[in-house]
C-alpha positions in Angstrom: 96.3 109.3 84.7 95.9 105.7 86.2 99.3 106.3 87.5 98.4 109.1 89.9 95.1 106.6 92.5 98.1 103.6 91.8 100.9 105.3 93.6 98.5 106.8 96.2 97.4 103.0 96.9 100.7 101.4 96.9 101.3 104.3 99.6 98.6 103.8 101.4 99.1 100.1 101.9 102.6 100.9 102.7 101.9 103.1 105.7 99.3 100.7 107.1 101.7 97.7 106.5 103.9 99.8 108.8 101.3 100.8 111.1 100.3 96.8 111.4 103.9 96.1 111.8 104.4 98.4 114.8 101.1 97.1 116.2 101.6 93.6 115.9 105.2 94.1 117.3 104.3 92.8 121.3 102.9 89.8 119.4 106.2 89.4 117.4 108.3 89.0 120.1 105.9 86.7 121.7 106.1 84.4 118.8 109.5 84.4 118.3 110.1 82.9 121.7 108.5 80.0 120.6 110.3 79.8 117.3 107.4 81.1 115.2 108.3 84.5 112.9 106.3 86.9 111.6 107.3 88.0 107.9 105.9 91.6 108.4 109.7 93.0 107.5 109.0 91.2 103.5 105.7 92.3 103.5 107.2 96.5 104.7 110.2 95.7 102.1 108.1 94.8 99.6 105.7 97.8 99.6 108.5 100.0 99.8 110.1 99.0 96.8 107.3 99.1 94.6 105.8 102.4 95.8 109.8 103.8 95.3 109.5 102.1 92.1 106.7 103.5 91.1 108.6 106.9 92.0 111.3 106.6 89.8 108.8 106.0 86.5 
């Protein structure tokens, strides 16, 4: 049963990781001028392998 509200939060951060990641893209490309990146791809890759994970249990 605890399975079910798990899955729905590990989605749920994964669409607002993705959400933040499309926002905060102007600023990305900003920053990467000056040699600074932004590790939003890890952060997207890592939501999405636990929520598919989680999908496969």
């Amino acid at each position: 049963m605890a399975a079910r509200p798990y899955t729905a939060a590990i989605f749920a951060l994964y669409q607002f990781t993705l959400l933040a990641g499309i926002v905060l893209l102007p600023v990305a490309m900003v920053t990467e001028r000056f040699g600074v990146r932004l590790p939003v791809d890890r952060a997207v890759e890592g939501l999405n392998q636990a929520y598919t994970g989680r999908q496969n249990d």
